[in-house]
N, C-alpha and C positions, 0 to 999 in steps of 0.2 A: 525771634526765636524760631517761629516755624521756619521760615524763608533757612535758616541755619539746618535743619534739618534735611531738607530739600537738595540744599549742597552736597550734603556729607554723604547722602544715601544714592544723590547721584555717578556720585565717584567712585562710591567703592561698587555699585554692578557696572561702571565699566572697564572693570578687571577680571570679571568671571569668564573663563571658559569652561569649554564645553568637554570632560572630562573623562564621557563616554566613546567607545570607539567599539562597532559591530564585530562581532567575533569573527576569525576568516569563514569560509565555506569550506564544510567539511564534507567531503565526497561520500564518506563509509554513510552519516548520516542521512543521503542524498538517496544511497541506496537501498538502504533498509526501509526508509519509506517506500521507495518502488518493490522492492519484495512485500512487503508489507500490503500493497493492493493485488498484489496476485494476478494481475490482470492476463499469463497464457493460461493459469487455472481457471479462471470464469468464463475463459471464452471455448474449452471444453465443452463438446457437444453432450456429453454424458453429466456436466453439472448444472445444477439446477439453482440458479438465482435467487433472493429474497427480493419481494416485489419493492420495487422504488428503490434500487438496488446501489449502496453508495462505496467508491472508493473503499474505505477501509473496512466493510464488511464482510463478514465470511459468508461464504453460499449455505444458503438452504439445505441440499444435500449433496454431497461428491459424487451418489452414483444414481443419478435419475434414468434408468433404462429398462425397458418392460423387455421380457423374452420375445421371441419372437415363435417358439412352440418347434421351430426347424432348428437344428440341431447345429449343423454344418455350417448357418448362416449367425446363428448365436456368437459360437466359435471364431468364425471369420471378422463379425462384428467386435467382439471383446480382446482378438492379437489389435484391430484397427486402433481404438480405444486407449489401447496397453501403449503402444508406440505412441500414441499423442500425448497419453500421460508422462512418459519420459522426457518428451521432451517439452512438456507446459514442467517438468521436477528442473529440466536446466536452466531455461529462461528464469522463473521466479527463483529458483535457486530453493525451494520447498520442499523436502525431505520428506515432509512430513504426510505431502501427500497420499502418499502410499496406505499408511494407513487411515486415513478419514475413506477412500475410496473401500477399505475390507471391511 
């Protein structure tokens, strides 16, 4: 009776397949991650990191910059700033930038 058992259950898993099949790779998905770590926003000199600072974390602060007490140089400092901020808004594709920075 067992040995009968043995038979019957060997036979019928060697007919199982494998039924699962990986989903394709989906690009949009692909991207959104990589917006998602932001990573020409963090490497802004004006943002300021969270220590131990991991892919999908948002920075400590957007605008980490002390005056400089000179006027002109402030000025000059913050158009520099501004142009790197547009273009860390293309690369990450981050809109939103703009305002975590005000």
């Amino acid at each position: 009776m067992a040995s009968g058992l043995g038979l019957n259950s060997s036979r019928q898993t060697t007919c199982l397949r494998l039924a699962y099949s990986a989903p394709e790779l989906d690009n949009s998905t692909i991207e959104e991650l990589r917006r998602l770590t932001l990573a020409a926003t963090k490497a802004l000199p004006f943002v300021k990191l969270r220590a131990n600072d991991q892919p999908l974390w948002r920075p400590e602060c957007y605008w980490n910059v002390r005056p400089t007490g000179k006027k002109q140089l402030d000025l000059e400092l913050g158009q520099a700033y501004a142009r790197k901020a547009i273009a860390a808004i293309e690369v990450d594709r981050n809109t939103a930038l703009i305002g975590f920075i005000i």
